[in-house]
C-alpha positions, -999 to +999 in steps of 0.1 A: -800+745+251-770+740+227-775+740+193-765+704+180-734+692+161-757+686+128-766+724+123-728+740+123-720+708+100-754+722+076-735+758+083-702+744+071-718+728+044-741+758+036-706+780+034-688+755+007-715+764-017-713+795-013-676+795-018-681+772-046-702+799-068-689+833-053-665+847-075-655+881-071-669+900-105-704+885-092-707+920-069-698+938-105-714+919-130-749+916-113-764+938-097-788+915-074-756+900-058-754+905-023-729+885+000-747+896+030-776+870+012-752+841+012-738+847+049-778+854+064-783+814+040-752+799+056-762+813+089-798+800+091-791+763+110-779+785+140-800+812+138-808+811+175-770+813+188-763+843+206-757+877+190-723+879+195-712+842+187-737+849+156-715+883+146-683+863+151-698+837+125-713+863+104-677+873+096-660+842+096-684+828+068-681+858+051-639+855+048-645+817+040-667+829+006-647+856-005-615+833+003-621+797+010-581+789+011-569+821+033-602+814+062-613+780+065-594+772+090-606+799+112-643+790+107-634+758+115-616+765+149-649+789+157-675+760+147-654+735+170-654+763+197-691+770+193-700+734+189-711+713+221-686+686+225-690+654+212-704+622+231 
């Protein structure tokens, strides 16, 4: 079953945040930081996509944080790839 249209757009949605408030001292000035966190948060709608669509994700989010203007774009192709087509 193909996971629906409104879970990549909580994914996409999940990511902005996280771009929103990463900034990159965060990994320097505290110590809880993790970005692996924020990617497994962003991640959780489509939790049940295959492994290696959810590795290919897992890194694509992770760019978009760190660098929302260099990556989005890519996420974006990968979430319309990934996505079932619209009806």
């Amino acid at each position: 079953m193909p996971i629906p249209q409104e879970r990549f757009d909580d994914l996409l949605s999940r990511t902005a945040l996280a771009a929103l408030f990463y900034y990159p001292e965060i990994a320097v000035e505290d110590d809880d930081y993790n970005l692996q966190n924020d990617i497994t948060y962003c991640l959780e709608p489509v939790a049940e996509i295959a492994a290696e669509d959810a590795e290919r994700l897992r890194v694509a989010v992770g760019r978009v944080i760190t660098n929302p203007t260099a990556h989005r774009s890519d996420l974006l192709a990968l979430v319309i790839e990934l996505a079932p087509p619209s009806e």
